[in-house]
C-alpha positions, 0 to 999 in steps of 0.5 A: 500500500505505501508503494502505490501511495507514493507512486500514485503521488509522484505520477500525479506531480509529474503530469501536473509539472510536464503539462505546466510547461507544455502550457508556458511553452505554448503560451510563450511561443504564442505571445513572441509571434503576436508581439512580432506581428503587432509591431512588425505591421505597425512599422510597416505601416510607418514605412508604406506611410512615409514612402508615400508621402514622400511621392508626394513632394517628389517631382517625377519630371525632374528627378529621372534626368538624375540617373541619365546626367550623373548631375546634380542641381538646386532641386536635387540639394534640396530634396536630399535635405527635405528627405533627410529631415522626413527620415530624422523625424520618423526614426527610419534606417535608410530613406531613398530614391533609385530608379529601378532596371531589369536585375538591379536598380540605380541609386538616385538619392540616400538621405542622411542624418547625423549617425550617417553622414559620412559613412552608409550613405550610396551615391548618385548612380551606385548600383544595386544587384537585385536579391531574392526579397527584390525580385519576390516583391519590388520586381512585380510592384515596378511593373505594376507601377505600384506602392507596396501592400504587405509586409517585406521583411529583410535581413541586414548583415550586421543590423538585423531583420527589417521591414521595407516598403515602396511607393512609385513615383511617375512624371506628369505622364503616368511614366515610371520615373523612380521609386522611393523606399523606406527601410526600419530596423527591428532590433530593438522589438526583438530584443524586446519580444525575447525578454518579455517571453523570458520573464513571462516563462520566469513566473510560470515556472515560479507558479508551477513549483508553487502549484506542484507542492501545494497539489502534491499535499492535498493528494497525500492528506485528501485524496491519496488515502481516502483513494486506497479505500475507494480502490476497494470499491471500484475494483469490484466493476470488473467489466470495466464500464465504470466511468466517473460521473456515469454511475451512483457509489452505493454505499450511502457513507462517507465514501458515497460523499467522498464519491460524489465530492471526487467527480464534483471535483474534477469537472469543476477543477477542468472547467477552472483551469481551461478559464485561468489559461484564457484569461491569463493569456489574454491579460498578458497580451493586452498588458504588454500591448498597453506597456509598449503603445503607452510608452510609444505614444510618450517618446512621440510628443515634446516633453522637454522644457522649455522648448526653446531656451535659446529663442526669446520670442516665444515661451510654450508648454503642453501636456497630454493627460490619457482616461486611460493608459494610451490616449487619442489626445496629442499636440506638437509644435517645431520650427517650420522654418527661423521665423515660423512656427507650427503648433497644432493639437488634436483628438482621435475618435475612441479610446485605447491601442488602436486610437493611439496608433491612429493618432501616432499616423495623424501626428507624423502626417500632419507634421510632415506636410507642415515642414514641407512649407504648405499653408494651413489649411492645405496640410489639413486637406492633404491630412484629410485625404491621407487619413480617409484612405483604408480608415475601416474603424471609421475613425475620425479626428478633431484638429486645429493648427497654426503657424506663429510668424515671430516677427509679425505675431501674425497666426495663419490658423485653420481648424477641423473640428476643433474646440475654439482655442482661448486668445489672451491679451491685456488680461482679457479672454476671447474665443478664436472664432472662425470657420469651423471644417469638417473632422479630418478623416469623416468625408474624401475631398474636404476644403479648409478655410485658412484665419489670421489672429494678430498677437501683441507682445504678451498675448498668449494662446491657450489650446485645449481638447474637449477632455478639459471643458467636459471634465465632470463631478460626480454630480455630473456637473461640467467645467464648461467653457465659461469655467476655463475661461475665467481661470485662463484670465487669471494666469496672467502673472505665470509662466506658460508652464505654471498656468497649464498646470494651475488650470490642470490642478483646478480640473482635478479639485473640481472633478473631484473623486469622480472618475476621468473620462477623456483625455486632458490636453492643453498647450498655452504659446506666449508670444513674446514680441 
């Protein structure tokens, strides 16, 4: 009898253990490749986006005479700089244009940031023999005159596996004239994926010690020796029909309980492990689908002040305060040019990762028309165009943008949408009124009206989503504008940077205990003459 009670015991542990870790290996295995696929269609994504937009500013008439002179001009030193900014921006490995042949393509321009300025970078006319990735998909898409449409992974030697995408650029005749691609690195996602599934395995092993030893002791004081009793009496079904749950245990004791209380047990104890293993998995996707999209969305808005310690004439802050661990919220502001700058803030439809991806595109997109010297209201209706294209989860976006001239004070504004911005001068608050647009990303073919505010020496602007105005208590009552008005007034005497977070504070004393609902964004500019 001891020797079956211990054998019984240890086999009991050993099935417990091997499919423990069957079940870490699985759901480890299966939590790297969603990991991958997620960020390796996001960056993707990025890269399709960017070699687009970048057919967009390129002319297709004068960029192939390039690759038959050998020689560069103006428009080519111009374009090499616009490109460069465009891969500075987007964080991109390589950023070129070829012009591509039968078995190889021609270099037509590589730009370059500060890691790569003198070395890494192909010349005008540098040739590049086609590789099995080339002839699999760039080859098909030339020929069709087409911009990439999945995902093309690569192997760098050296650097890693990458993601690559391509966009066609034609003259004014519908003729190929070169194509522009845009390459990222994936290393750091990997390395990313590969401690995740460490630590993920880590706890379960952890887990699996804990459960063994805790299982291992209840079947030695609950099941094993109540079990040698029973034996007795389940090894009088000799035909062998006998299955759990299919037949009474006619004793009317404590082994008639034991009986029902054993197959209780075991339906219950299945039931409870299939609901722990999904859920467990499932919260583990989404946490660190929240931690990486949490962590994205912060490194992609300014969080350095001030801004601009070296330029006096104008003193700005902002922050972006999420319902939720990502937000749809953002804002941005950077130098057009040494006398422009550009500011904008906006707000996503929905909530959560796939709002947050949505706002990460419209941020770059907005960002990247406005660098290239468009006036406002044009970046709105190419923003507008861009969004509407492939947006399935019908998402939609508020935004208003403006562009400072620091030597004027004069604001070129347009807006789609957007709560009306607060202009402060002399101490006195007013609405910057004007034609409100349609959202971006609602309706193909929208135009936008392009206003004039004129800023004295002291004025400030004060930028905020509807997440602020609509803050409530718990009684349901709203901040309201009128509310943010008249503490807007009062800051006079602050910083940009001390009023936002005076006005922040008194949301939060005003929406008391009551739950945030949307995101809280505010920027405040002060142009100081």
């Amino acid at each position: 009898m001891n020797y079956k009670k211990k054998k019984l015991g240890v086999q009991m542990g050993r099935i417990i253990a091997v499919t423990i870790a069957i079940l870490t290996v699985i759901l480890a295995g299966f939590s790297y490749m969603s990991f991958q696929n997620t960020f390796r269609r996001f960056y993707s994504d990025k890269a399709q986006s960017t070699a687009k937009m970048i057919t967009e500013v390129v002319d297709g008439n004068r960029i192939q005479n390039y690759v038959e002179t050998g020689e560069t001009d103006e428009y080519y030193t111009e374009l090499q700089e616009l490109l460069s900014n465009m891969k500075e921006d987007s964080g991109a490995a390589y950023l070129y244009l070829f012009y591509p042949e039968e078995d190889h393509f021609i270099y037509i321009l590589d730009a370059s940031t500060g890691e790569t300025q003198e070395q890494g970078i192909s010349q005008l006319g540098d040739i590049y023999e086609y590789g099995e990735t080339e002839y699999r998909y760039l080859v098909p898409d030339v020929q069709a005159k087409r911009a990439s449409q999945q995902i093309i992974m690569g192997q760098d030697v050296g650097y890693g596996k990458s993601v690559s995408a391509w966009a066609p650029i034609l003259d004014s005749e519908g003729n190929l004239a070169a194509m522009a691609e845009v390459d990222f690195y994936l290393e750091e996602v990997g390395q990313e994926a590969t401690f995740y599934v460490l630590r993920f395995i880590a706890v379960m092993l952890i887990g699996t010690m804990v459960i063994l030893l805790i299982l291992l002791r209840f079947n030695n004081k609950h099941l094993i020796r109540p079990l040698q009793e029973l034996t007795a009496v389940i090894a009088s079904y000799k035909d062998g029909k006998f299955q759990a749950g299919q037949q009474e245990f006619h004793t009317q004791d404590e082994m008639q309980e034991l009986y029902d209380t054993y197959v209780h047990m075991v339906e219950k104890m299945d039931s409870y492990v299939e609901n722990i293993t999904k859920i467990t998995a499932e919260k583990e996707r989404i946490g660190t689908e929240l931690n990486v999209a949490t962590q994205i969305q912060a490194d992609m808005l300014p969080s350095i002040f001030p801004a601009f310690p070296d330029r006096k004439e104008v003193d700005i802050y902002a922050l972006m305060q999420p319902a939720k661990e990502v937000g749809g919220d953002f804002y941005d502001f950077f130098w057009v040019d040494d006398q422009h700058l550009g500011f904008v803030i906006a707000d996503v439809s929905g909530k959560g990762v796939p709002a947050a991806l949505f706002m990460v595109i419209t941020k770059t997109i907005i960002k990247n028309h406005m660098v290239t010297g468009n006036s406002v209201e044009k970046v709105l209706e190419l923003v507008n165009q861009q969004l509407c294209e492939g947006n399935e989860e019908s998402f939609f976006v508020t935004a208003w943008l403006g562009i400072l001239d620091i030597q004027t004070g004069i604001v070129e504004y347009a807006n789609a949408g957007h709560n009306p911005p607060i202009h402060i001068s002399g101490g006195q608050g007013t609405y910057v009124q004007g034609d409100t647009g349609l959202v971006l990303a609602a309706m193909e073919g929208m135009t936008y009206t392009k206003e004039i505010l004129q800023m004295q020496k002291g004025d400030r602007i004060l930028l905020y989503t509807d997440g602020v105005t609509e803050s409530v208590t718990k009684a349901n009552e709203a901040y309201g504008e009128e509310r943010l008005m008249t503490i807007a007034e009062s800051t006079g005497d602050m910083t940009p940077q001390e009023a936002v977070g005076y006005i922040k504070k008194d949301i939060e004393n005003f929406a008391g205990e009551a739950e945030q609902f949307d995101d809280i964004t505010m920027l405040m500019l002060e142009y100081m003459g």
